[in-house]
C-alpha positions in Angstrom: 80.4 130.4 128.4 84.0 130.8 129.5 86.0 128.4 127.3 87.4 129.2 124.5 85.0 129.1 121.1 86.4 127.3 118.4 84.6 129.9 115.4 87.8 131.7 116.5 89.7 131.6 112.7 92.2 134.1 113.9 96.0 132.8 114.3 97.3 129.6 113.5 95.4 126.1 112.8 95.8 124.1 116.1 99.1 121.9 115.9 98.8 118.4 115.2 95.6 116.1 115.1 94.5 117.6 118.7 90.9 119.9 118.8 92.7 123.0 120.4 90.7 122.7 123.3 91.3 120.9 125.8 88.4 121.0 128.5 85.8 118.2 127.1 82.5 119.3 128.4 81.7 116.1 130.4 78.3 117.2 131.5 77.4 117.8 128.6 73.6 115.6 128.3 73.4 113.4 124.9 71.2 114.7 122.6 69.6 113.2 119.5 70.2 114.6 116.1 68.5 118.3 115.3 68.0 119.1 119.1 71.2 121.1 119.6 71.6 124.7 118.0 75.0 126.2 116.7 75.9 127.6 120.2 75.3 123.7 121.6 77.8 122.8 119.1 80.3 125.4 120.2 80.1 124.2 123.6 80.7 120.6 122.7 83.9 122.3 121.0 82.8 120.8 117.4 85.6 120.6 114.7 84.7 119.6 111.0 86.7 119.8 107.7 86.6 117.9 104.7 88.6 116.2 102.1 87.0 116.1 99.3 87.7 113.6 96.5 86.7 114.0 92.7 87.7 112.2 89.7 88.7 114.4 86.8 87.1 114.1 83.4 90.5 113.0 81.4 90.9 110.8 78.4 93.6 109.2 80.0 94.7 107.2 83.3 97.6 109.8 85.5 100.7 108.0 84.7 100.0 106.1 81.7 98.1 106.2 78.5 95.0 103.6 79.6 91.9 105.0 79.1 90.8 106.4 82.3 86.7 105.8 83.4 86.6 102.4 81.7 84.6 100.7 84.2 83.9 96.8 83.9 83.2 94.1 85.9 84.7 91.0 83.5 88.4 90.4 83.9 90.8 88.5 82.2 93.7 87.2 84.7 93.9 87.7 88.6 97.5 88.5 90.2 98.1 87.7 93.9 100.1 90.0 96.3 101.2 90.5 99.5 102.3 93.8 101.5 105.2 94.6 103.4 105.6 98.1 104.8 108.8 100.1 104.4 111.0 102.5 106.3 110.6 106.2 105.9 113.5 108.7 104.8 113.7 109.1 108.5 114.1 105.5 109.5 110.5 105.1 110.8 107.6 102.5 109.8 104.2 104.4 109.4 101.7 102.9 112.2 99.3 102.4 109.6 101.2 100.6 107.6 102.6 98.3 110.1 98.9 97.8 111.1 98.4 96.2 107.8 100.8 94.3 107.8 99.5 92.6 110.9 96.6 91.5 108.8 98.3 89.1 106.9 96.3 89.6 103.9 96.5 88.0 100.7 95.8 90.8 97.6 93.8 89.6 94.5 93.9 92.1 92.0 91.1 90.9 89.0 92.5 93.2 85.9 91.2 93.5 82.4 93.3 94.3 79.6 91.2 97.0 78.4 91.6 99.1 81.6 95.1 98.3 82.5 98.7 97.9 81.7 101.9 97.0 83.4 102.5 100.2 85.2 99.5 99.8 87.5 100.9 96.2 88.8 104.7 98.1 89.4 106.2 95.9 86.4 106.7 99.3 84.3 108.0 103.4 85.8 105.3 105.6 85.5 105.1 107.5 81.9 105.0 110.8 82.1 102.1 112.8 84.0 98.7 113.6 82.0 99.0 117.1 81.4 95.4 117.2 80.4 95.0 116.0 84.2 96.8 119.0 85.6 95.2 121.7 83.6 92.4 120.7 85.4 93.5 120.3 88.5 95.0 124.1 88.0 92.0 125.1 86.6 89.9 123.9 90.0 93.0 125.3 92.3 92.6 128.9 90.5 88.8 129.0 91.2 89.7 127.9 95.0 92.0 131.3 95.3 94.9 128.5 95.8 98.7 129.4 96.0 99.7 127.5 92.7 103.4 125.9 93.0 106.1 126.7 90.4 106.6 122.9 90.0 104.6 120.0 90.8 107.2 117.1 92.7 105.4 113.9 92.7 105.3 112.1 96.2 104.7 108.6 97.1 101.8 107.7 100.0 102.1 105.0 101.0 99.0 102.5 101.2 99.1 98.8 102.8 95.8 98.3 102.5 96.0 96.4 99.0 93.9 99.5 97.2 97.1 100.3 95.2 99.3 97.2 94.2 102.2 99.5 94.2 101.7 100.0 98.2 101.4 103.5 97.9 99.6 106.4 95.7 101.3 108.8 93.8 100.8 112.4 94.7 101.4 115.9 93.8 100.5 118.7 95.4 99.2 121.7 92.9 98.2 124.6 95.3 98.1 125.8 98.7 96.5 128.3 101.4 93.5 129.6 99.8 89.8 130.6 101.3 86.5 131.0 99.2 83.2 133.0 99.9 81.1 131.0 102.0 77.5 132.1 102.6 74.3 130.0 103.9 72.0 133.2 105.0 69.7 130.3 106.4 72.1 129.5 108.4 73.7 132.4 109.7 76.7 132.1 107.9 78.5 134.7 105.8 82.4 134.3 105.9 85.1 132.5 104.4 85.8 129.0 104.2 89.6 128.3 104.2 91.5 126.0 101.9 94.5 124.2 103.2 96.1 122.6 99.8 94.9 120.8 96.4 96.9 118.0 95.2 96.3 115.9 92.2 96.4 112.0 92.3 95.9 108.8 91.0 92.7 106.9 92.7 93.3 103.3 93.9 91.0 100.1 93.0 87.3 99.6 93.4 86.9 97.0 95.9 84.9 93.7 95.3 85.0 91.5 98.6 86.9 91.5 102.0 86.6 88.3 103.5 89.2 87.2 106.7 92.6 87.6 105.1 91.5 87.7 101.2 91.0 90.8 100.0 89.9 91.9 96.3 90.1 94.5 94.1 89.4 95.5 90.4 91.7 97.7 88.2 89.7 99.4 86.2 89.4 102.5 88.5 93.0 102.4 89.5 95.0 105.2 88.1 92.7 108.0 86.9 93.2 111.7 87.9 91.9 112.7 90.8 92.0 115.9 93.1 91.8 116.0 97.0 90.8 119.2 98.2 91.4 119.6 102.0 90.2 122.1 104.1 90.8 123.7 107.4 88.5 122.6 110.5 86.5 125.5 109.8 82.9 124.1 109.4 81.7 124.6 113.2 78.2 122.3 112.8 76.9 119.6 111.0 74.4 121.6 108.4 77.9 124.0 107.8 79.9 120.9 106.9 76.9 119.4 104.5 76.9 123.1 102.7 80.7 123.3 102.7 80.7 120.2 100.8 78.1 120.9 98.6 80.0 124.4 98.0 82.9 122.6 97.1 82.2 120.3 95.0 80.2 123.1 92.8 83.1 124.9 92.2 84.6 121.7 90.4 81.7 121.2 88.8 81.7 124.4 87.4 85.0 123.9 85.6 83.3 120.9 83.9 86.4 118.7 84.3 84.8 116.2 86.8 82.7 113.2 86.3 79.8 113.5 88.4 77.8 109.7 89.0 78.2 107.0 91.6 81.8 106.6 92.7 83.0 109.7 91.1 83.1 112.2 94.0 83.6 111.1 98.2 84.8 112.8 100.7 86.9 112.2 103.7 85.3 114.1 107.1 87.6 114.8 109.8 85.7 115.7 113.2 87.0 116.7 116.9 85.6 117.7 120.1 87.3 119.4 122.6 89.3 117.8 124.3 89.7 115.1 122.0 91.5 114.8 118.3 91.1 114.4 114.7 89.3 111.5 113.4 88.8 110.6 109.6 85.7 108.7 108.6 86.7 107.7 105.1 84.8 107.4 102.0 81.5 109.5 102.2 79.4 109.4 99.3 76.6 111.9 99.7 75.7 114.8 101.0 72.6 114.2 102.6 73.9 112.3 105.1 76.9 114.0 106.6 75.3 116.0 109.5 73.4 112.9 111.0 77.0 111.0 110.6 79.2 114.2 112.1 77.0 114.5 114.6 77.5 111.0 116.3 80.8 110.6 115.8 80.7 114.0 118.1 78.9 112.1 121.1 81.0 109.2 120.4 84.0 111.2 121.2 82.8 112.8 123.7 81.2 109.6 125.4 85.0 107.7 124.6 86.6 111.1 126.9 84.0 110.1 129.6 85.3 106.9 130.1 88.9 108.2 130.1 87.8 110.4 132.4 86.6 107.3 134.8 89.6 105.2 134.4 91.9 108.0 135.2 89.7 108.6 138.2 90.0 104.3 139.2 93.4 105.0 138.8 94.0 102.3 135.7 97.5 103.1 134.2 98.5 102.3 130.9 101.7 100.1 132.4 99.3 97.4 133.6 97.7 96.9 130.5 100.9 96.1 128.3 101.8 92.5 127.1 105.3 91.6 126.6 106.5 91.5 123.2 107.9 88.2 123.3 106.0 85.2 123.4 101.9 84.2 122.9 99.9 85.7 125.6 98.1 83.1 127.5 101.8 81.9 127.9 103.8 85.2 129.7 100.9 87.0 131.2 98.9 86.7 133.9 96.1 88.5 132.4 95.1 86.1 129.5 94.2 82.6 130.4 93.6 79.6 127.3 90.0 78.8 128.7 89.5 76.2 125.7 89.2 73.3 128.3 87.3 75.4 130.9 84.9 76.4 128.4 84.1 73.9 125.2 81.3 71.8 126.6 79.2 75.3 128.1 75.8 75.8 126.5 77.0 78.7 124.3 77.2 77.3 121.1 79.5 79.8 119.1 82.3 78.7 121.5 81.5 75.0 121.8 81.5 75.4 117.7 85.2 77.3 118.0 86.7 74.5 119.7 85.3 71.5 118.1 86.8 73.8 114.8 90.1 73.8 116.6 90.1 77.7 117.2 91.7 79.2 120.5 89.4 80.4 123.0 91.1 83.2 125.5 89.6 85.2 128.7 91.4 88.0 128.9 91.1 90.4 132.1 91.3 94.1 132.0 92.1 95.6 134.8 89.9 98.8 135.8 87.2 98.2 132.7 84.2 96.4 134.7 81.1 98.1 133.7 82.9 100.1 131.3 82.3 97.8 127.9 78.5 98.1 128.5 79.0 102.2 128.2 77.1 103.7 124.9 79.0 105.2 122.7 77.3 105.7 119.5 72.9 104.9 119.2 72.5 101.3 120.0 76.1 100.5 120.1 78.6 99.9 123.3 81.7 100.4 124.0 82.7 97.2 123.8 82.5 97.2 119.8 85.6 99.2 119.8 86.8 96.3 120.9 85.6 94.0 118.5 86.4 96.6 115.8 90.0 96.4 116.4 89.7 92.5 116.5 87.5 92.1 113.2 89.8 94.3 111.0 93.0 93.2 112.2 93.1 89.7 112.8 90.5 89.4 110.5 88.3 87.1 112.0 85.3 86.1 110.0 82.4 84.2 112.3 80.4 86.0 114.3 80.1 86.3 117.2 83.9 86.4 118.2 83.9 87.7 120.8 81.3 88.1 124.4 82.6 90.3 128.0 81.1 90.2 131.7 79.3 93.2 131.6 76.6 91.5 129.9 74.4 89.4 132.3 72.7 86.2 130.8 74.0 86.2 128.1 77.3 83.4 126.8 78.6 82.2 129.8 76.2 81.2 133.3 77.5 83.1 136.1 79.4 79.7 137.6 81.8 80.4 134.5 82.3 83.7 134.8 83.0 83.3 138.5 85.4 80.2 137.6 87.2 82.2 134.8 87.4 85.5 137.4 89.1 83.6 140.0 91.4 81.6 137.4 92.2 85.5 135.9 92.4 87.2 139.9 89.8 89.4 138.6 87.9 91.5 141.5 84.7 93.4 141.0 86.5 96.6 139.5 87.9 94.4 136.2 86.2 93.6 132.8 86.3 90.1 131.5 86.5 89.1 127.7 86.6 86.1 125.9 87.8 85.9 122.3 88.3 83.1 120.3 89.8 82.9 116.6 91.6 80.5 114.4 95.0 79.4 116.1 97.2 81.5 114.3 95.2 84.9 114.3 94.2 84.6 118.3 97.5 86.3 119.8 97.0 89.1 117.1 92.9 89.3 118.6 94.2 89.3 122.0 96.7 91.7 121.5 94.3 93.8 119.9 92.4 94.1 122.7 95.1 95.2 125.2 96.5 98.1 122.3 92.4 99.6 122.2 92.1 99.3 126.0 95.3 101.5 126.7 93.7 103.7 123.6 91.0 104.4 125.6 93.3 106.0 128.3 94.3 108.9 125.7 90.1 109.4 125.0 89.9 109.3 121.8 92.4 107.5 119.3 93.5 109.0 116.2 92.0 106.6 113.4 90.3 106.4 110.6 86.6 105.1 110.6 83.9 103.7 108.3 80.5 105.1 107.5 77.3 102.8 108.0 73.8 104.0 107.0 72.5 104.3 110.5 74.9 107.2 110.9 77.7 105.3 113.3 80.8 104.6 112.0 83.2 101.7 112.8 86.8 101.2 113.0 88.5 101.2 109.6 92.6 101.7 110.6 95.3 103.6 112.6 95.4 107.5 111.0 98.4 107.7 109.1 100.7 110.0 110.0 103.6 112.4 108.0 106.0 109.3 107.5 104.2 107.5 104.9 105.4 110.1 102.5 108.1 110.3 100.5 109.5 111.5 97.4 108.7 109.5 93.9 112.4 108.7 92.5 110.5 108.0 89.0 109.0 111.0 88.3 111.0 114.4 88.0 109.3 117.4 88.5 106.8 119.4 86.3 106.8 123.4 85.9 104.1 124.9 86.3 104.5 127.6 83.2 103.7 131.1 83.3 102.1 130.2 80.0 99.6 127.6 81.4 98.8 129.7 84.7 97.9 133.1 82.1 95.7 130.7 79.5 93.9 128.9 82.4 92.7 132.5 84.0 91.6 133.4 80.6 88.9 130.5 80.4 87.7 130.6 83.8 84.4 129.6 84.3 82.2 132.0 86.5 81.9 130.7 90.2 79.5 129.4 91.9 79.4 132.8 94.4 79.4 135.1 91.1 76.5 133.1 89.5 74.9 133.4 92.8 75.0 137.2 92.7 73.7 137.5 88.9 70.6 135.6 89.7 70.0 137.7 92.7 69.9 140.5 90.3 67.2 138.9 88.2 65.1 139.4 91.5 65.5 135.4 92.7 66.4 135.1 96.6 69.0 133.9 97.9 68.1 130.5 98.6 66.6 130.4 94.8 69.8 132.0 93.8 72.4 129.4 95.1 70.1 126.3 94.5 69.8 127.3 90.4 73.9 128.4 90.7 74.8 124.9 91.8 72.0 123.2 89.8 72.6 121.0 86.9 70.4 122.6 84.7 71.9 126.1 85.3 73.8 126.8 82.1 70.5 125.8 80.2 68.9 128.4 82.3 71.6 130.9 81.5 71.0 129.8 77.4 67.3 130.5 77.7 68.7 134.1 79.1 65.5 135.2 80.7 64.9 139.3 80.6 61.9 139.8 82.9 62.3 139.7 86.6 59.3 137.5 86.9 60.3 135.5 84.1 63.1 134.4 85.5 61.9 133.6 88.9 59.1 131.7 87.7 61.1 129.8 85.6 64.2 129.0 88.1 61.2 127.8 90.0 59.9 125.7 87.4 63.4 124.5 86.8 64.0 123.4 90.2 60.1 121.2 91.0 59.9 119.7 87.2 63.1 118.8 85.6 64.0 116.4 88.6 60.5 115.4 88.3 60.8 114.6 84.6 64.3 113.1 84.9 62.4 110.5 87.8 59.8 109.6 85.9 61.1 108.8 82.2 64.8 108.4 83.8 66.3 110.7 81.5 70.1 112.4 82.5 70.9 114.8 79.1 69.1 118.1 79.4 66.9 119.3 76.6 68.3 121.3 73.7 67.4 125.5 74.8 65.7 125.3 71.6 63.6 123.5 73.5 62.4 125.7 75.9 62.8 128.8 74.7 59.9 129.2 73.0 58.4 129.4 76.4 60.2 132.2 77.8 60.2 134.4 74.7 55.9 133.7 75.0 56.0 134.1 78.8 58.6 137.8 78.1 55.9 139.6 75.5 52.8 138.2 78.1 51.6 135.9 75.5 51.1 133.0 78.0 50.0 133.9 81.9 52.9 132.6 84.4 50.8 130.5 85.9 50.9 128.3 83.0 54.8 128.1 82.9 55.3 124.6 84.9 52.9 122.7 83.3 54.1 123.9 79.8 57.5 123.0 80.5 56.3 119.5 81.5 54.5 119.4 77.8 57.9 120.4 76.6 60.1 118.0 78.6 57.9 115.1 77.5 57.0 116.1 74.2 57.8 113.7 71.2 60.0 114.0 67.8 56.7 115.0 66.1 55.8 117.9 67.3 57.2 121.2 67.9 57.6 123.2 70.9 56.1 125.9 69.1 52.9 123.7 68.6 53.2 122.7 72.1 53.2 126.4 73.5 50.7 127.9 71.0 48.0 125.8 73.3 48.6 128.1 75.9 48.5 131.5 73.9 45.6 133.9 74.8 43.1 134.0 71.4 40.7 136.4 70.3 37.5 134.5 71.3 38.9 132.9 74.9 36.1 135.3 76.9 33.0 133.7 74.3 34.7 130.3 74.8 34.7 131.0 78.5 31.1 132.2 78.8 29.8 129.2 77.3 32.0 126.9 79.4 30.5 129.0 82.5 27.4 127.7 81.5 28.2 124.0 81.1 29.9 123.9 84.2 26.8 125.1 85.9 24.8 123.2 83.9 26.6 120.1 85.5 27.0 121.7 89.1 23.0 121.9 89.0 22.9 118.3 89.1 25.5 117.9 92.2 23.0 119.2 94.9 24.0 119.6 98.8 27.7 121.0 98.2 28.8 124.1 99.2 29.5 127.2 97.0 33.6 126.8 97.9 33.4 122.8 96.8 31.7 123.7 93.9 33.8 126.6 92.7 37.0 124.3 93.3 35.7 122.2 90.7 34.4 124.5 88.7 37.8 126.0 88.5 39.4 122.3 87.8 37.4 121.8 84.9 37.7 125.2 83.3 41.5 126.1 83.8 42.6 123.0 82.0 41.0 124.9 78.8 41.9 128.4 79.7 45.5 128.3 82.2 48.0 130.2 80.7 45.6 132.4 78.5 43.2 134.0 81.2 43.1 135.4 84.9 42.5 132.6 87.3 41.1 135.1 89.5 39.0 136.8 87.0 37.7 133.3 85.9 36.9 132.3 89.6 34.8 135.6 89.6 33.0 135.2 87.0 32.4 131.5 88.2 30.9 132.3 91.4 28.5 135.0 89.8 27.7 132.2 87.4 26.8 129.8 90.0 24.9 132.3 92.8 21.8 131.7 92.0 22.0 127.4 91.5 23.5 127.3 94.6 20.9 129.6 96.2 18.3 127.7 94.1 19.7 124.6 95.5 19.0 125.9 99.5 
């Protein structure tokens, strides 16, 4: 391959939101998920990084004394609010913001009095920052190998979206430039994984229903600590970016200052090919699913640069696309037409229902587009729904459909309408055709919409931020935000970062997830076993058990890993068992008084045991005894006793359920193999008898 790979980590991080480079592989054949290979990836010029979002475990809200993790769903009043966005320190309106604003929506905030107090509605200056909040947040920055700053200086980011009443988020950022070991041997990776910056925040409001231009939120989450941790685009193929998560949020956990549950961790992905840029898809709240998700927002891009590549090559310019600013547009241009009269007695009911509702039906032409809005882009989705993305979001249109284009045969409109709409428009064979309609006052905003995404698609693919659906594609969310939405927080003056704190943080550092990986190693687990049981749950009880024996502590890190999910499934229980628990297992399994085999089916006894009896009692059942070979012999001879009567079976069928009958009485105390001997002596001769 000649281009440029993008596993290159040497120099810089590429400037801006742009993949570094720039020569999109256009012949590149679509392929479904888990056919490419690493070096596929590395052709497509496949950037991933994450931001990962986690709440921290505080008594506290951030900037206030309102208990933070309160959830509820009853509420006591409802205020209403509406967003304005606001200049930067450089004179400049954030395109995000003023996206928003085009919305026009109305902000309903449901609070409960429990949860919340005046300073998350703006009516009272933030108190001072929860210090209990940025120990933590130092804490997780220290395990990251972060560059901690002297002071923290509080920012404001701001956020139109209605998720913060304010309209923006107060930020600060704690530590910068860091890497941490990163190592998937089953995947070939062994290097570092780079850190770009930690910053500590407050997190906005849960979200209860979007519906046209009413939004609402509830309170209850707003304002509790929470860390973003961003990396660089260093995670080169889907599986690396589901492990680098996974990595990352372990090293939190570790520090045992993060809720873990629904809600309490999600993570931002930000992908590229080459010659495309950044997008975010916002909000991920699993693992699981981010390589599936990564992997066709890649095609997407790329499939979005082919038909940039086309338009370029029809010679469609961004000029002729453009709608003056002035005025609505079935009024100044020629490319939108009000086809309300043309169209509201056709057969298509959703328009016939739009007009008799009074809506505005347009036909807009785009010049260049014909056969373009048919185009897949993601599985089982077209081009044209970036289109109606962009129209659903921001002018908020609620029926569906809303929206149907001439690339689509039999289907809306007969072809006597299209043809009476393309002459009416001076459309020739080369030009798409859309029609639109929406309420009066939101149409020009739908039409509008329509021209801004079509000269989009002349720069490939648009920097934005997209949602995740659970078929893997994503959808249009908002504009990316860029660097003017911040700006300094006049409320809140800065907090040093002591010597002090820095020195009694180090001292109580938990181990990492890389060192815990290494000490199990030791204990003769591999490395697959090793990092599963470092990033488990259950690993500090393993570490409290503190088994001795190498095959002790494999077989019970194995046990660990199939049962205790098993037993948490079935009786739905979260808390761990005391180690008192368990450890009478291990100490029986260390001095050989219980056979290994035996060890996941006594921890099952000892997961579900009851308040009456004792493990001891539990794990004397499996202890060898003096008399287990006279037991045996005489449970030899019952078996065959019973195996006389089942004629016709062969010697292996026979010995299976020999052994199933026998090793519920004797597993854990003797030799499966010697008891499977001894079994087939004891049944040669009935079986030959039997012939």
């Amino acid at each position: 391959m000649t281009a440029k790979s993008n596993n290159d980590q040497t120099g810089p991080r590429p400037p801006g939101d742009h993949n570094p480079r720039t020569d999109p592989p256009l012949d590149f054949p679509d392929a479904a998920f888990g056919e490419l290979t690493p070096a596929d990836y590395d052709e497509l010029g496949f950037l991933s990084g994450l931001e990962v979002h986690q709440q921290l475990k505080t008594r506290s809200k951030l900037f206030c004394r309102c208990p933070a993790g309160r959830n509820r769903k009853d509420y006591d009043a409802e205020v209403l609010r509406h967003m304005r966005p606001t200049l930067s320190e450089l004179g400049e309106y954030d395109g995000t913001a003023l996206m928003e604003f085009k919305t026009k929506k109305e902000i309903v905030y449901r609070l409960e009095r429990g949860s919340v107090c005046t300073y998350e509605m703006d009516d009272t200056p933030p108190f001072e920052i929860d210090m209990e909040a940025v120990r933590g947040s130092v804490e997780i920055s220290q395990l990251l190998n972060l560059n901690l700053v002297s002071e923290l200086h509080v920012m404001r980011k701001q956020y139109l979206d209605g998720s913060i009443p304010t309209g923006f988020q107060r930020t600060a950022m704690v530590g910068l430039t860091g890497s941490i070991p990163f190592k998937v041997p089953e995947l070939g990776v062994d290097r570092e994984l780079r850190i770009r910056q930690l910053s500590l925040e407050e997190d906005s409001c849960r979200e209860v229903s979007d519906i046209g231009h009413r939004i609402t939120f509830r309170t209850d989450r707003l304002g509790m600590p929470l860390i973003e941790t961003v990396t660089e685009p260093d995670l080169f193929t889907p599986w690396e970016l589901q492990a680098g998560g996974r990595l990352l949020a372990h090293v939190a956990q570790a520090t045992g200052k993060v809720l873990r549950g629904p809600g309490a961790a999600r993570q931002d992905v930000n992908v590229s090919v080459a010659g495309g840029r950044r997008v975010e898809i916002k909000g991920v709240d699993n693992h699981s699913g981010l390589p599936l998700l990564v992997h066709i927002e890649a095609f997407r891009q790329l499939n979005l640069l082919r038909i940039k590549a086309e338009l370029e090559k029809r010679g469609v310019e961004g000029k002729i696309l453009m709608l003056p600013v002035q005025g609505l547009p079935w009024q100044v241009s020629d490319l939108v037409v009000d086809a309300g009269q043309r169209l509201c007695d056709c057969d298509f009911a959703p328009i016939r229902q739009a007009y008799q509702k009074g809506e505005k039906i347009c036909a807009v032409r785009l010049p260049g587009f014909g056969g373009l809005l048919s185009y897949r882009t993601q599985p089982g989705v077209t081009f044209a729904r970036e289109f109606a993305d962009r129209v659903r979001v921001v002018a908020c249109v609620v029926d569906r459909p809303f929206m149907i284009h001439s690339d689509i045969r039999d289907y809306g409109l007969d072809p006597q309408q299209w043809r009476s709409l393309s002459k009416q428009l001076k459309a020739d064979s080369g030009d798409a055709l859309v029609v639109v309609w929406a309420p009066e006052e939101d149409a020009p905003t739908a039409v509008g919409e329509l021209f801004l995404r079509a000269q989009d698609a002349l720069l490939g693919v648009p920097a934005e931020t997209r949602q995740a659906f659970r078929d893997g594609t994503t959808g249009f969310e908002r504009i990316l935000p860029g660097p003017d939405r911040m700006y300094p927080d006049t409320d809140t003056p800065p907090i040093p970062i002591s010597d002090s704190l820095i020195a009694e943080v180090k001292s109580g550092l938990p181990e990492t997830p890389w060192d815990r990986e290494e000490r199990y190693m030791k204990l003769d687990l591999n490395a697959s076993a090793a990092r599963d049981l470092a990033r488990s749950r259950w690993a500090d009880l393993y570490d409290a058990l503190d088994p001795r024996s190498g095959h002790v502590a494999v077989r019970l890190a194995n046990a660990f890993r199939k049962r205790i999910p098993h037993w948490t499934r079935q009786i739905g229980q979260v808390a761990l068992p005391a180690p008192e628990t368990i450890s009478p297992l291990v100490r029986a399994l260390e001095v050989t008084d219980i056979r290994l085999e035996a060890t996941e089916q006594v921890l099952d006894a000892l997961l579900r045991k009851s308040e009456n009896e004792s493990s001891e009692e539990i794990v004397a059942r499996y202890r060898r005894g003096p008399d287990d070979l006279d037991v045996l012999a005489s449970g030899l001879e019952e078996v065959a006793e019973k195996i006389a009567e089942m004629p016709g079976r062969s010697l292996e069928t026979l010995v299976r359920w020999g052994m199933g009958v026998l090793m519920r009485r004797f597993l854990g105390k003797l030799d499966p193999t010697r008891v499977s001997e001894l079994l087939r002596d004891e049944l040669g001769e009935v079986v030959k008898g039997d012939c």
